[in-house]
C-alpha positions in Angstrom: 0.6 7.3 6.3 -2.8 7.4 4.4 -3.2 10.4 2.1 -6.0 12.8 1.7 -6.6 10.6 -1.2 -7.4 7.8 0.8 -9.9 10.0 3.2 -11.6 10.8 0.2 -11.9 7.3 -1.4 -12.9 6.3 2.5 -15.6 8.8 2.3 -17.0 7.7 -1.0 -17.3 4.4 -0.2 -14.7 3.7 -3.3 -11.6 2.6 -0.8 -10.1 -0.7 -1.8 -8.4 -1.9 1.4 -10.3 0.2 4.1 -8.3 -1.9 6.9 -5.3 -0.3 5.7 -6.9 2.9 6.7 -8.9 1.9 9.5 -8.7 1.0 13.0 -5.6 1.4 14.8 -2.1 1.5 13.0 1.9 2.0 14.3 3.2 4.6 12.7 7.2 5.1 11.4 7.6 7.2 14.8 6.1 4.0 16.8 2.8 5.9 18.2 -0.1 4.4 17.7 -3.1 6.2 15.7 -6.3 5.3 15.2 -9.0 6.2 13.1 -12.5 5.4 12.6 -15.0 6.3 9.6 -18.1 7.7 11.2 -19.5 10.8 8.2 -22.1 12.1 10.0 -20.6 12.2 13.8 -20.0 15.7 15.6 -17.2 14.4 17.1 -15.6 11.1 18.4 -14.1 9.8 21.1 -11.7 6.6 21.7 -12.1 4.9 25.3 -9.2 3.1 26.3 -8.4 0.6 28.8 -10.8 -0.8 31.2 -14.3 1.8 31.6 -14.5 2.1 34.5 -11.1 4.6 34.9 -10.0 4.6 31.4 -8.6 7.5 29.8 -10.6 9.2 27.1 -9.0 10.6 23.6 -10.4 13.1 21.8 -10.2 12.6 17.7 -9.8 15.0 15.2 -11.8 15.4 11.8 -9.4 14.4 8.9 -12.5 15.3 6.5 -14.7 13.2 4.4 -16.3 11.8 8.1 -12.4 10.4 9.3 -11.6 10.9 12.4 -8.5 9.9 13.7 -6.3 9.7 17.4 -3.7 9.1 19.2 -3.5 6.2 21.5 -1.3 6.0 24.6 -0.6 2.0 23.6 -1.7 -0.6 21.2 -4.6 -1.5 23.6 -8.3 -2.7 23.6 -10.5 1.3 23.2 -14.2 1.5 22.2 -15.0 4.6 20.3 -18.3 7.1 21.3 -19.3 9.4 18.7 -21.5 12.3 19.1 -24.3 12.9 16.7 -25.3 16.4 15.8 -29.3 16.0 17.3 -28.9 12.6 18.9 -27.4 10.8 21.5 -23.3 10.0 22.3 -23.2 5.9 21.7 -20.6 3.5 22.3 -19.6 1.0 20.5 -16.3 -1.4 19.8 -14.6 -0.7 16.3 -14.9 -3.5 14.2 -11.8 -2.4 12.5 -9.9 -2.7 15.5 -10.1 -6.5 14.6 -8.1 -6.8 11.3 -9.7 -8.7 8.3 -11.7 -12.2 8.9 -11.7 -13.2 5.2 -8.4 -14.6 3.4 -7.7 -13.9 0.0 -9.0 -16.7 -1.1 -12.1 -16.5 0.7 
């Protein structure tokens, strides 16, 4: 489970491993959370399953422009943020594909 720590580090841009943050993660209880850095959103939204009639989760501020939710599965979402004097956009979360780059890369 990240610490506040690790929101703030996020937030700074100072967070060595941001995919351990980032994106969507199985927690100890088996739900599935996750969460998305976007500072300057009003709020956020994760999309799941197909758009046309998927279901629509609402994130919470964890501070320090986190957002984080609960998922009803490990499945494909989109996120849509809100901006404060702009429009809602959608968009995939590139963290929701893990790391591209190896170690030795």
């Amino acid at each position: 489970m990240p610490t506040e720590d690790d929101f703030r580090r996020l937030g700074a841009g100072l967070h060595g491993d941001p995919f351990a943050v980032l994106g969507p993660h199985v927690d100890a209880d088996g739900r599935t959370r996750v969460r998305a850095l976007l500072p300057l959103a009003a709020s956020v939204q994760a999309l799941c399953g197909d758009p046309a009639d998927g279901r629509v989760v609402e994130m919470a501020s964890r501070g320090h422009g986190v957002f984080e939710g609960e998922l009803p599965s490990r499945q494909p979402y989109r996120l849509r943020a809100r901006w404060p004097d702009g429009p809602a956009i959608e968009f995939h979360d590139p963290y929701r594909f893990g790391p591209l780059l190896g170690e030795l890369d």
